[in-house]
PDBQT receptor file of N, H, CA, C and O in Angstrom, charges set to zero:
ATOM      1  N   UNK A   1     121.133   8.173  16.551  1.00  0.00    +0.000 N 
ATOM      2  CA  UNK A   1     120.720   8.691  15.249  1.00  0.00    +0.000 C 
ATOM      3  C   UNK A   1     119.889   7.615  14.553  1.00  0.00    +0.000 C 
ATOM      4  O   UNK A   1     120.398   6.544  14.225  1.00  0.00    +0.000 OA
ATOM      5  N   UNK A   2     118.613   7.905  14.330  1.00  0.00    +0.000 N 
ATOM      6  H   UNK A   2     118.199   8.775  14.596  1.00  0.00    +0.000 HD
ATOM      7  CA  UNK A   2     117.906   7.026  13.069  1.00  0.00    +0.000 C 
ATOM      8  C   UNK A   2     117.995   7.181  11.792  1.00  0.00    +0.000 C 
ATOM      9  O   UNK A   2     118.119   8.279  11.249  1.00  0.00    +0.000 OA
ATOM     10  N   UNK A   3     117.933   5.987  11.154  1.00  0.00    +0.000 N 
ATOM     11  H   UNK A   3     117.832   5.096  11.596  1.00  0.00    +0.000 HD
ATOM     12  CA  UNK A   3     117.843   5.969   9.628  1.00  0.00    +0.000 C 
ATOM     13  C   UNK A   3     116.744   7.019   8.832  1.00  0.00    +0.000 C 
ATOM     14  O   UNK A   3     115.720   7.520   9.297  1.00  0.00    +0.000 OA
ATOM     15  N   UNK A   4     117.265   7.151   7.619  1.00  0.00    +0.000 N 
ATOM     16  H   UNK A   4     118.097   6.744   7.242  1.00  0.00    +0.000 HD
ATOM     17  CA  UNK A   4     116.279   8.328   6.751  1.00  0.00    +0.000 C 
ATOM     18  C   UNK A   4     115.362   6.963   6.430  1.00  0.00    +0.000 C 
ATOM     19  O   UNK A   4     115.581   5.780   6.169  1.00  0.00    +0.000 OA
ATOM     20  N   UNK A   5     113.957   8.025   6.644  1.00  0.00    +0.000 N 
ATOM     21  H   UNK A   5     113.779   8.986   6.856  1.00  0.00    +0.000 HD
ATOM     22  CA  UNK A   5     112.475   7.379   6.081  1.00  0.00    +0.000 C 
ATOM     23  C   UNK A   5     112.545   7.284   4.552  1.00  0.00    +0.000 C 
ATOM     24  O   UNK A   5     112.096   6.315   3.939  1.00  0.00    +0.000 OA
ATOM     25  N   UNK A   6     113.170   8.406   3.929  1.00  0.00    +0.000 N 
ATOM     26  H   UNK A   6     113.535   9.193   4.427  1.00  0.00    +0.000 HD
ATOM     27  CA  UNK A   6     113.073   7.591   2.276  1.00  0.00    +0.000 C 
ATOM     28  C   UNK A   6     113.379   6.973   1.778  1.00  0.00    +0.000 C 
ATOM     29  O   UNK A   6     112.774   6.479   0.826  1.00  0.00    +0.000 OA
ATOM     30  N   UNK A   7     114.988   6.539   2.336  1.00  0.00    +0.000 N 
ATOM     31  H   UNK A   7     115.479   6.941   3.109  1.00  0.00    +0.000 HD
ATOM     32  CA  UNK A   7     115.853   5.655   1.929  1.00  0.00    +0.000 C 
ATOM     33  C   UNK A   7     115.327   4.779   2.685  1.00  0.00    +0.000 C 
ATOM     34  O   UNK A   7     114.575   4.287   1.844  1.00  0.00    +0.000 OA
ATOM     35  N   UNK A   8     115.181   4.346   3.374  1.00  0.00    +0.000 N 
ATOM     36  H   UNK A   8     115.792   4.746   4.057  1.00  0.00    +0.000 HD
ATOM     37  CA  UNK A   8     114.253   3.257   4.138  1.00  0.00    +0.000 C 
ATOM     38  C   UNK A   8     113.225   2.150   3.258  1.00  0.00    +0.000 C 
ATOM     39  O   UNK A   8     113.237   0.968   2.915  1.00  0.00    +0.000 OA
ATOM     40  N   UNK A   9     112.216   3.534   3.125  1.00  0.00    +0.000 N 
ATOM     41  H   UNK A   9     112.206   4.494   3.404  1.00  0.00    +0.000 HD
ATOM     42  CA  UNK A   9     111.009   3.298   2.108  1.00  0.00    +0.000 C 
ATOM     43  C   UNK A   9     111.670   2.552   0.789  1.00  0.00    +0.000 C 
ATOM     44  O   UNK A   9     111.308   1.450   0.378  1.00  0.00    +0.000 OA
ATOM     45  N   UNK A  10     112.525   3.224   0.311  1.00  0.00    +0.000 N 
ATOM     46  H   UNK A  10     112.819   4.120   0.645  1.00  0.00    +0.000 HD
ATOM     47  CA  UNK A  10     113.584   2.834  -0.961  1.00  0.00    +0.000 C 
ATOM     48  C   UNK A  10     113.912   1.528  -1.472  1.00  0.00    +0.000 C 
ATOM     49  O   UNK A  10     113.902   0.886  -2.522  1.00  0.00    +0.000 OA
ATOM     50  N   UNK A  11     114.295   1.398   0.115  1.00  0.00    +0.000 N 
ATOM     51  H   UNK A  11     114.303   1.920   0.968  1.00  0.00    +0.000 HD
ATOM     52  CA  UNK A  11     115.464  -0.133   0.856  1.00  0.00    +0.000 C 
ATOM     53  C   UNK A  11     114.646  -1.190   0.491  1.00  0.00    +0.000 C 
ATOM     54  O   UNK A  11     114.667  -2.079  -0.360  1.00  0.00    +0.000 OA
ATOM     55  N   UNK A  12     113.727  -0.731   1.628  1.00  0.00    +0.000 N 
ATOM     56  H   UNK A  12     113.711  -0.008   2.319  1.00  0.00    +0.000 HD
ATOM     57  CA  UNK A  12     112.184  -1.570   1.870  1.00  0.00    +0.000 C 
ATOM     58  C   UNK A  12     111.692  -2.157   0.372  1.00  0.00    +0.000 C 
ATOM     59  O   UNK A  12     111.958  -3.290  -0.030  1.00  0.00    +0.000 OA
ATOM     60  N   UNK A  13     110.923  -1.153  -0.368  1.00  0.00    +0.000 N 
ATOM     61  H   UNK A  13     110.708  -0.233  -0.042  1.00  0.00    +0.000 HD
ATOM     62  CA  UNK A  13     110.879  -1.772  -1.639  1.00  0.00    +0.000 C 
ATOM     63  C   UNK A  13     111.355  -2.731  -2.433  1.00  0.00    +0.000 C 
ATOM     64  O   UNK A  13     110.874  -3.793  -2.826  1.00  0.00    +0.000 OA
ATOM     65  N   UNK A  14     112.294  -2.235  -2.594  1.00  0.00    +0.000 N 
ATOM     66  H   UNK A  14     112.685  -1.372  -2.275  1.00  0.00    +0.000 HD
ATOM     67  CA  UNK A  14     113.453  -2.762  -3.570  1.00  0.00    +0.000 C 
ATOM     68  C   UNK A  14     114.170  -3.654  -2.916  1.00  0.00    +0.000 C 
ATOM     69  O   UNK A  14     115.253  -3.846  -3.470  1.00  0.00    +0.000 OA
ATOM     70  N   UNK A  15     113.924  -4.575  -1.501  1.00  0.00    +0.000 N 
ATOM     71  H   UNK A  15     113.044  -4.419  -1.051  1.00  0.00    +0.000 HD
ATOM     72  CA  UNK A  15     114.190  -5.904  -1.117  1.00  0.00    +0.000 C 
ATOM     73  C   UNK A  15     112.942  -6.890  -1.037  1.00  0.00    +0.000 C 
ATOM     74  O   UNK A  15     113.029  -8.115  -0.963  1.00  0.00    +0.000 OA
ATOM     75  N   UNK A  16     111.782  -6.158  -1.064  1.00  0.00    +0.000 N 
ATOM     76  H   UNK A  16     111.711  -5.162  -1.123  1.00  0.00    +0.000 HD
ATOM     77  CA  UNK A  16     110.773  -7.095  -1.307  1.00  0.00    +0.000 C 
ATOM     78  C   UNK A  16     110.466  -7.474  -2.939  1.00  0.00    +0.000 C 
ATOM     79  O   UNK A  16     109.923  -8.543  -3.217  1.00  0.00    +0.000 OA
ATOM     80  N   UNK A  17     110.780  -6.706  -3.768  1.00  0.00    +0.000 N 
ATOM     81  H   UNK A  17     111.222  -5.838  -3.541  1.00  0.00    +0.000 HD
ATOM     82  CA  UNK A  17     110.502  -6.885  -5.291  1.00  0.00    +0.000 C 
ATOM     83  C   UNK A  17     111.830  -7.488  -5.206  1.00  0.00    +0.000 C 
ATOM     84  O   UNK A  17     111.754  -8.281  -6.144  1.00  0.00    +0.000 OA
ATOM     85  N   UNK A  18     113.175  -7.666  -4.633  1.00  0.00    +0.000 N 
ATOM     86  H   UNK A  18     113.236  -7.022  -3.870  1.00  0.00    +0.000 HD
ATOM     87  CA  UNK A  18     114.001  -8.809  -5.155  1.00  0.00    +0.000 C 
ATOM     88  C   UNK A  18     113.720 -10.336  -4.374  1.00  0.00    +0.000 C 
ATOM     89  O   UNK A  18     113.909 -11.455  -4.850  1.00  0.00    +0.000 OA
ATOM     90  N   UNK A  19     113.290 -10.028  -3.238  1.00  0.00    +0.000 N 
ATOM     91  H   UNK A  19     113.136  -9.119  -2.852  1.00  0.00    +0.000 HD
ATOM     92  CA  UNK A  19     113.151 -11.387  -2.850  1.00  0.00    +0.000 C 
ATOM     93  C   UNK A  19     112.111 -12.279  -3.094  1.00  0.00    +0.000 C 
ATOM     94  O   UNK A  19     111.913 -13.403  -2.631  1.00  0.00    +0.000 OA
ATOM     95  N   UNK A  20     111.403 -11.537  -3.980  1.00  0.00    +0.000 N 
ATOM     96  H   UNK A  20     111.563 -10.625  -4.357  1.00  0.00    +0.000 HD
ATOM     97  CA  UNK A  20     109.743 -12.232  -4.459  1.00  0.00    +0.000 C 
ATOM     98  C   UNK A  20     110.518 -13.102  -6.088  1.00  0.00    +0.000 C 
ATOM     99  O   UNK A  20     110.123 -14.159  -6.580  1.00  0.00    +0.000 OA
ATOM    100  N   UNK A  21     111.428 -12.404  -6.486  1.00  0.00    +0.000 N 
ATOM    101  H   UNK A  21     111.748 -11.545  -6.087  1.00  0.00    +0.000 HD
ATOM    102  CA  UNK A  21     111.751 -13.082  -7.715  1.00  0.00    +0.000 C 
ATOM    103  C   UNK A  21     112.406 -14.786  -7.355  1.00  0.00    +0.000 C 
ATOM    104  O   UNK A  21     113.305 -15.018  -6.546  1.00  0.00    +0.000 OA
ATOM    105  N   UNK A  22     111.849 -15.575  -7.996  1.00  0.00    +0.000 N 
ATOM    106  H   UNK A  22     111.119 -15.386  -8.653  1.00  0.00    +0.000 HD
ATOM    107  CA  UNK A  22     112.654 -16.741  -7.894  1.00  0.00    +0.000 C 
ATOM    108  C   UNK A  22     114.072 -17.031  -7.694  1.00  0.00    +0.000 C 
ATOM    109  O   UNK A  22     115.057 -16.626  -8.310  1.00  0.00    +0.000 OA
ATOM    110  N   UNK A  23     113.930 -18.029  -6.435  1.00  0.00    +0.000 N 
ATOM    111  H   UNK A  23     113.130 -18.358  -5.934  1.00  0.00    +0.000 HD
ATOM    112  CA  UNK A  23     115.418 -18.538  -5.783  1.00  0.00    +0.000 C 
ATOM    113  C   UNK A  23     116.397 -17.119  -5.490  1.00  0.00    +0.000 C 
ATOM    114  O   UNK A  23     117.598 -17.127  -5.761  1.00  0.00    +0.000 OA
ATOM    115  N   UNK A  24     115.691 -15.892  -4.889  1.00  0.00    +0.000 N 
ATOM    116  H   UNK A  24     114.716 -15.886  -4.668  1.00  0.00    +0.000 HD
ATOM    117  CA  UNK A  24     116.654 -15.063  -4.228  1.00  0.00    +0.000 C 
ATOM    118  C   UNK A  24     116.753 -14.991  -2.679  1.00  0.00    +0.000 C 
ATOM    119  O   UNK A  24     115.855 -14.334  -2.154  1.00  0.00    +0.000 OA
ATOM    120  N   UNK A  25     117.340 -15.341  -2.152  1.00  0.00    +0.000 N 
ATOM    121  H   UNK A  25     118.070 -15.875  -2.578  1.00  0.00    +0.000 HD
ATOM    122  CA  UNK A  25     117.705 -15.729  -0.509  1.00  0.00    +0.000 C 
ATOM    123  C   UNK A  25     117.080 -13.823   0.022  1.00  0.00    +0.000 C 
ATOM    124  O   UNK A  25     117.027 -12.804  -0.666  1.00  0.00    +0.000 OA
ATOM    125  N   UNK A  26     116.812 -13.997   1.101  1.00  0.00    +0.000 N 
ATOM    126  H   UNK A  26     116.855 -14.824   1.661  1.00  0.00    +0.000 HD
ATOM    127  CA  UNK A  26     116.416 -12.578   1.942  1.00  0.00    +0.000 C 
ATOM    128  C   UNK A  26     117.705 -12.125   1.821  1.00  0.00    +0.000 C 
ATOM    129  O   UNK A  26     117.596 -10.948   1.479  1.00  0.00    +0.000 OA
ATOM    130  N   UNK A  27     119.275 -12.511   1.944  1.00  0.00    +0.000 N 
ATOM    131  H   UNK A  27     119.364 -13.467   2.222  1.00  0.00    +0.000 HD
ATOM    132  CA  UNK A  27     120.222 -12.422   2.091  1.00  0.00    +0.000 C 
ATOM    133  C   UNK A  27     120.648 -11.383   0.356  1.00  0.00    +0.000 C 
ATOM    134  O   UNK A  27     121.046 -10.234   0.166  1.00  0.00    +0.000 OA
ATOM    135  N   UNK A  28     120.389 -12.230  -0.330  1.00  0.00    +0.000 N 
ATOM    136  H   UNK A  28     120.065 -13.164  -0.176  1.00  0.00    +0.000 HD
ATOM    137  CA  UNK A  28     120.449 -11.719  -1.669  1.00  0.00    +0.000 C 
ATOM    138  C   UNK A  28     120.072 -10.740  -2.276  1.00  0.00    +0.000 C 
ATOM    139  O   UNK A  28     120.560  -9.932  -3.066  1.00  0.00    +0.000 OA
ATOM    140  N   UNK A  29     118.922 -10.958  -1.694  1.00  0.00    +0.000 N 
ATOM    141  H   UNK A  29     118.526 -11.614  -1.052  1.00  0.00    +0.000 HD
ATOM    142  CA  UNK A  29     117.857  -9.311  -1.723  1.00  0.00    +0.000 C 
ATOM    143  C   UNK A  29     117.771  -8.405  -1.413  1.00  0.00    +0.000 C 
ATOM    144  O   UNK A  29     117.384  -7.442  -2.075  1.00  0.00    +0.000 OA
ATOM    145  N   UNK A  30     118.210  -8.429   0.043  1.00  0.00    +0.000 N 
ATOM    146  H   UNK A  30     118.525  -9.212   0.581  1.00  0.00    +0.000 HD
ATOM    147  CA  UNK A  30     119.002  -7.279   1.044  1.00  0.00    +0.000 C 
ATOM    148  C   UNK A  30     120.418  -6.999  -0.030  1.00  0.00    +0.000 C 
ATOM    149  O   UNK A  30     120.236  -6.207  -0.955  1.00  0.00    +0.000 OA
ATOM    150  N   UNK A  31     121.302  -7.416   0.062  1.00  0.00    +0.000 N 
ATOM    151  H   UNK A  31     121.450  -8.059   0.814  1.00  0.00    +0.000 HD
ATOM    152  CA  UNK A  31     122.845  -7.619  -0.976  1.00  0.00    +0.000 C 
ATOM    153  C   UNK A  31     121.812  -6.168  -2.412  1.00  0.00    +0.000 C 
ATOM    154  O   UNK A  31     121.946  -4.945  -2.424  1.00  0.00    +0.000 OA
ATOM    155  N   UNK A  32     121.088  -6.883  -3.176  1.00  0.00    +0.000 N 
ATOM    156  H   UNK A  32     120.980  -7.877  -3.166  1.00  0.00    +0.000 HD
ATOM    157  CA  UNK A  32     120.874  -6.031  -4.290  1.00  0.00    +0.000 C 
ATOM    158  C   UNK A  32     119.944  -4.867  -3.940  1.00  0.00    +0.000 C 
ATOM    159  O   UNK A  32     119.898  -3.831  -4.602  1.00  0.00    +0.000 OA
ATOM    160  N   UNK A  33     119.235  -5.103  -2.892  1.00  0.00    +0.000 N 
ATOM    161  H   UNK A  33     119.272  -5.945  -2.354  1.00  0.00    +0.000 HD
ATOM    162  CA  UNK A  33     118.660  -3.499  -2.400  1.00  0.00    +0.000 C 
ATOM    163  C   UNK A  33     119.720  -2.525  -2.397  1.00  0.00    +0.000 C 
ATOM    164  O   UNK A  33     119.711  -1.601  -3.211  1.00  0.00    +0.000 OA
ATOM    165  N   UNK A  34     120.812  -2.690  -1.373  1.00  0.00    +0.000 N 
ATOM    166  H   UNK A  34     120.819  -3.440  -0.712  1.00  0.00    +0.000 HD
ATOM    167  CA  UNK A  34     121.842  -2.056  -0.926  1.00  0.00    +0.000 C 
ATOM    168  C   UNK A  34     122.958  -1.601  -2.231  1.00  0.00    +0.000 C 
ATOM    169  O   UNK A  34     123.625  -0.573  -2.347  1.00  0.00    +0.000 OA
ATOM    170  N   UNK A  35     122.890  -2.399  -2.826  1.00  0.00    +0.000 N 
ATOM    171  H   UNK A  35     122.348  -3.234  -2.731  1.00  0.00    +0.000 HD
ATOM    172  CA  UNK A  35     123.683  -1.934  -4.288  1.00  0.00    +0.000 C 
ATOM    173  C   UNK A  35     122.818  -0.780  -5.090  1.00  0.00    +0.000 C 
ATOM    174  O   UNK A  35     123.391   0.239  -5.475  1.00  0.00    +0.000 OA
ATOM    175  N   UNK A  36     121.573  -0.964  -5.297  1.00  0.00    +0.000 N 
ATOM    176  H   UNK A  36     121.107  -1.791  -4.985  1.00  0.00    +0.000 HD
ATOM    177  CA  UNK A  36     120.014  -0.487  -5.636  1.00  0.00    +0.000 C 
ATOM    178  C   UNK A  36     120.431   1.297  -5.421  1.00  0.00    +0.000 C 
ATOM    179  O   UNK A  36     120.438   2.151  -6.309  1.00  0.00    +0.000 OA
ATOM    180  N   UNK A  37     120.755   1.479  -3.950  1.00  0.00    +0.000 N 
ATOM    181  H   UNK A  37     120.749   0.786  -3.229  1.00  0.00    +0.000 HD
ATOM    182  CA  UNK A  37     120.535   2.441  -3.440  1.00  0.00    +0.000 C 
ATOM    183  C   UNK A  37     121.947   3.304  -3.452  1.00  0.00    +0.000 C 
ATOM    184  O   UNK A  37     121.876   4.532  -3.418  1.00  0.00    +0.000 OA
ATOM    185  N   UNK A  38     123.586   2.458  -3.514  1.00  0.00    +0.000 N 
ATOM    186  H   UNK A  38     123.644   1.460  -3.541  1.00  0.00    +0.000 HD
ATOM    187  CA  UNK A  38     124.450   2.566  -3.658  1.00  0.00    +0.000 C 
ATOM    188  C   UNK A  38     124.797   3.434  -4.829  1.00  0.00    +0.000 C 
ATOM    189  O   UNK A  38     125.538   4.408  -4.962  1.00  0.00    +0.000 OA
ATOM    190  N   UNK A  39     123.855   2.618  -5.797  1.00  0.00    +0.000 N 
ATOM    191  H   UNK A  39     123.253   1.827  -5.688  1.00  0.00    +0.000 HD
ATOM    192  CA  UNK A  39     124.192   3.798  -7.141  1.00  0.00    +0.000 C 
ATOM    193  C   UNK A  39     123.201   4.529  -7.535  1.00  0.00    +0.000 C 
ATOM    194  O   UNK A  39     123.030   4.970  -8.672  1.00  0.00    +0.000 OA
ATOM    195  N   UNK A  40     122.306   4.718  -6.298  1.00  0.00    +0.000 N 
ATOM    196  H   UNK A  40     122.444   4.359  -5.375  1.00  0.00    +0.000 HD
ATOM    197  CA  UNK A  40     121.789   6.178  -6.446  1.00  0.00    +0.000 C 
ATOM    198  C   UNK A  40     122.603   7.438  -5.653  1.00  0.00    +0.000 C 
ATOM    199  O   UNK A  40     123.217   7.281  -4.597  1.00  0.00    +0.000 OA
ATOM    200  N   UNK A  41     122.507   8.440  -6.223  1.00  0.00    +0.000 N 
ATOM    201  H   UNK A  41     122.008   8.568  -7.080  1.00  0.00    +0.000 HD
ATOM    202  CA  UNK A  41     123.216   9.130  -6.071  1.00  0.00    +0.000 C 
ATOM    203  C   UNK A  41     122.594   9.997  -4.632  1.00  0.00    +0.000 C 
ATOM    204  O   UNK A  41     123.298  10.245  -3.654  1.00  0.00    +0.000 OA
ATOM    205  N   UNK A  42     121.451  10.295  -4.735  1.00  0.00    +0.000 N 
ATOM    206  H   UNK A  42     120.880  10.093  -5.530  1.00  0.00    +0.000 HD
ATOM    207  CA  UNK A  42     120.339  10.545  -3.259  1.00  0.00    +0.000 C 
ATOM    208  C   UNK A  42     121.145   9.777  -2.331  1.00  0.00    +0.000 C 
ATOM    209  O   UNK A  42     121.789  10.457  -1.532  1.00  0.00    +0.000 OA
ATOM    210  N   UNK A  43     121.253   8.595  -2.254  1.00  0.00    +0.000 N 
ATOM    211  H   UNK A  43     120.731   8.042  -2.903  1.00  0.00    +0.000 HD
ATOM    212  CA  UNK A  43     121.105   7.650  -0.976  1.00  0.00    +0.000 C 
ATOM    213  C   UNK A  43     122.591   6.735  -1.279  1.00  0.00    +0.000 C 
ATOM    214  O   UNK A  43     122.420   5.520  -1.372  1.00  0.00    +0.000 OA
ATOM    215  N   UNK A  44     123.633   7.111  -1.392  1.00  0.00    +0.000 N 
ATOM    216  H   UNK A  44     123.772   8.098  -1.317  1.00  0.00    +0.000 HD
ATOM    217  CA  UNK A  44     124.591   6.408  -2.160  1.00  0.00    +0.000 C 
ATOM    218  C   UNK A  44     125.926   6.606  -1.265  1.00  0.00    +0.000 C 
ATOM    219  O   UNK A  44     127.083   6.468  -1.660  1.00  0.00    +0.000 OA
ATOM    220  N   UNK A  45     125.261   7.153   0.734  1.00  0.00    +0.000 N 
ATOM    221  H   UNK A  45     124.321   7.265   1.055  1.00  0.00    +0.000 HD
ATOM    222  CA  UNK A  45     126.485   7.337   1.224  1.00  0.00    +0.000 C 
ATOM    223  C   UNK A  45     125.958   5.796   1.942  1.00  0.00    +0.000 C 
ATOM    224  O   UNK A  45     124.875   5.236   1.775  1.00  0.00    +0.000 OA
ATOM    225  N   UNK A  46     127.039   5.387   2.717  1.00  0.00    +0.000 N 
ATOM    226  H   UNK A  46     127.920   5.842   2.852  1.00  0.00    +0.000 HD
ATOM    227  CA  UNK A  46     126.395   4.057   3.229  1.00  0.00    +0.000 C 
ATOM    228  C   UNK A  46     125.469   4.533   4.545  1.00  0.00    +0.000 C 
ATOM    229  O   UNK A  46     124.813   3.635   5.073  1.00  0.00    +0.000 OA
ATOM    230  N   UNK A  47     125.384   5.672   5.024  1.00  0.00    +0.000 N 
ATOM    231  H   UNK A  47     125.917   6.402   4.595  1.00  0.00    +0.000 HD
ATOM    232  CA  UNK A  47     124.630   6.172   6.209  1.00  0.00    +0.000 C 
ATOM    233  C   UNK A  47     123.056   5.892   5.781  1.00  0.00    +0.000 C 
ATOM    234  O   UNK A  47     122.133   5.825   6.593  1.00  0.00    +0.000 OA
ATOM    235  N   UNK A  48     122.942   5.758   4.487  1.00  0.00    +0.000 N 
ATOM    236  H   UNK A  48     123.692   5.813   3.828  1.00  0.00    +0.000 HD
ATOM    237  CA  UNK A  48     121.655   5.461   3.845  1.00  0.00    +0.000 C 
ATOM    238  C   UNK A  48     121.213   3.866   4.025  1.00  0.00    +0.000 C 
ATOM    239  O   UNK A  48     120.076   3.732   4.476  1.00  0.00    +0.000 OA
ATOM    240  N   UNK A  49     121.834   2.815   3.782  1.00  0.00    +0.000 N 
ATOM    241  H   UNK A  49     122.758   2.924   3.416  1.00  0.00    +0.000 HD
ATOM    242  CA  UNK A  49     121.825   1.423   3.361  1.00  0.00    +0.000 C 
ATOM    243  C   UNK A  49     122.637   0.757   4.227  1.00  0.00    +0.000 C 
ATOM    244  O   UNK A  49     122.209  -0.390   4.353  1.00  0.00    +0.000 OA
ATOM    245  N   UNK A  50     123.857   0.994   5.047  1.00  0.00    +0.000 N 
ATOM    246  H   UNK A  50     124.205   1.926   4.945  1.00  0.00    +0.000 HD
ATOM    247  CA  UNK A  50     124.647   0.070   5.711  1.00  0.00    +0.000 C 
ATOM    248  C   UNK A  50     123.514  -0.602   6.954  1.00  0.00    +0.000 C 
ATOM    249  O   UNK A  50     123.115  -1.767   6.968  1.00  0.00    +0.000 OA
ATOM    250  N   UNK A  51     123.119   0.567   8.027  1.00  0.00    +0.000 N 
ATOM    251  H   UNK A  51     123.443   1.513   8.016  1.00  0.00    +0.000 HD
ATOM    252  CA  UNK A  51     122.419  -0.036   8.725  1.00  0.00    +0.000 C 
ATOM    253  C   UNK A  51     121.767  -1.039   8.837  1.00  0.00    +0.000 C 
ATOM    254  O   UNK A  51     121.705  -1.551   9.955  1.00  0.00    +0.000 OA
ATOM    255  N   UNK A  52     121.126  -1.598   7.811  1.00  0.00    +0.000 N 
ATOM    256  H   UNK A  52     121.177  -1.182   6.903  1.00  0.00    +0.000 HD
ATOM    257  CA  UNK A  52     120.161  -2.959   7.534  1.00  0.00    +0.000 C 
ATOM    258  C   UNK A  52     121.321  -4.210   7.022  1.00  0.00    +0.000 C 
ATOM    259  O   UNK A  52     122.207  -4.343   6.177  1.00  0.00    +0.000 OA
ATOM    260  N   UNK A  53     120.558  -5.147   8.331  1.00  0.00    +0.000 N 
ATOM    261  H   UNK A  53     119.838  -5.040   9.017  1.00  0.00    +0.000 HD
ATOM    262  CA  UNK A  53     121.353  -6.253   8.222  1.00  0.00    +0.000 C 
ATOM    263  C   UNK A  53     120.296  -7.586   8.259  1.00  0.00    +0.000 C 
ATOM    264  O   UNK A  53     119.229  -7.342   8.823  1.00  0.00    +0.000 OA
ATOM    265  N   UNK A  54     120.455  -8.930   7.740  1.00  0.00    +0.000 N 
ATOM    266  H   UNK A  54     121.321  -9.128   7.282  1.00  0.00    +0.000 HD
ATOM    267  CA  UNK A  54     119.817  -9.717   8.205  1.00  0.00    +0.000 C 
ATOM    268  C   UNK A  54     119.813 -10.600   9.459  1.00  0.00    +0.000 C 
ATOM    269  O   UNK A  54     120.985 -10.859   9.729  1.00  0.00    +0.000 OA
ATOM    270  N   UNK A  55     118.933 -11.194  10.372  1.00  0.00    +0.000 N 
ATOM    271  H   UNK A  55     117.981 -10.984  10.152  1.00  0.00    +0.000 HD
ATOM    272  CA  UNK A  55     119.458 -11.214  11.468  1.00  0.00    +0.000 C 
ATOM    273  C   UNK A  55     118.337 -12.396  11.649  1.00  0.00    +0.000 C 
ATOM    274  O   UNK A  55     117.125 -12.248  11.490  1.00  0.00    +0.000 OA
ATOM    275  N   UNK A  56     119.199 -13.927  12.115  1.00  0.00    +0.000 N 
ATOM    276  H   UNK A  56     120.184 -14.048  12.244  1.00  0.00    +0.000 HD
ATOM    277  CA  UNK A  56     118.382 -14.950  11.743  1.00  0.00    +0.000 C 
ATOM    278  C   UNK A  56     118.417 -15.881  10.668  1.00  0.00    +0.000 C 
ATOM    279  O   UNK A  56     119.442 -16.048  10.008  1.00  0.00    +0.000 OA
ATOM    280  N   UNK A  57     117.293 -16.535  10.438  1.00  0.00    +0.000 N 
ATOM    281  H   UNK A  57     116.460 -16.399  10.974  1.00  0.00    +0.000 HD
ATOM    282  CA  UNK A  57     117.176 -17.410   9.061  1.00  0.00    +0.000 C 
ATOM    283  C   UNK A  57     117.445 -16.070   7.454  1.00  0.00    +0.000 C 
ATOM    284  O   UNK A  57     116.698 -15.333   6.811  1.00  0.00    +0.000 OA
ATOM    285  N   UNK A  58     118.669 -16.346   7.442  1.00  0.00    +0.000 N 
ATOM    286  H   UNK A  58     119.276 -16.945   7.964  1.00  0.00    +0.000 HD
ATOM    287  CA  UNK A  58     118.833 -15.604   5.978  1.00  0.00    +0.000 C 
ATOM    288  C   UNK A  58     118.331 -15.913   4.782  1.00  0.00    +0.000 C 
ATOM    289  O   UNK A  58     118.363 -15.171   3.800  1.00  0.00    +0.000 OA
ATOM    290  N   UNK A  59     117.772 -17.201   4.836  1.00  0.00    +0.000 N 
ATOM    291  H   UNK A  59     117.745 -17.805   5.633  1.00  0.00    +0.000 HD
ATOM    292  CA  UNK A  59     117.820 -18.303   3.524  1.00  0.00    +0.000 C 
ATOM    293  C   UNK A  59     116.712 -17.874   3.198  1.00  0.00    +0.000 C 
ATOM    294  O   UNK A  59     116.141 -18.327   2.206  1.00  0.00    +0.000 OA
TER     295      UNK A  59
């Protein structure tokens, strides 16, 4: 089974606009995407957001 493309798109976004803000780790950013999407109500089962993990240099 693959991930949904909107929530994806969603994810995607909303970890690059957190990790561009000063001193937020990829780790961090991923962390507040996933919350981001958590309390949306669309995308708020974890089948939406769990999948994505960081994998590597987190920092």
């Amino acid at each position: 089974v693959s991930v949904n493309d909107e929530s994806t798109a969603e994810l995607m976004g909303q970890f690059y606009q957190e990790f561009t803000q000063q001193n937020v780790t990829k780790a961090e950013a991923l962390r507040r995407a996933q919350l981001t999407l958590l309390k949306n109500d669309q995308f708020s089962h974890p089948y939406y957001w769990a999948p994505f993990v960081i994998i590597g240099d987190w920092r």
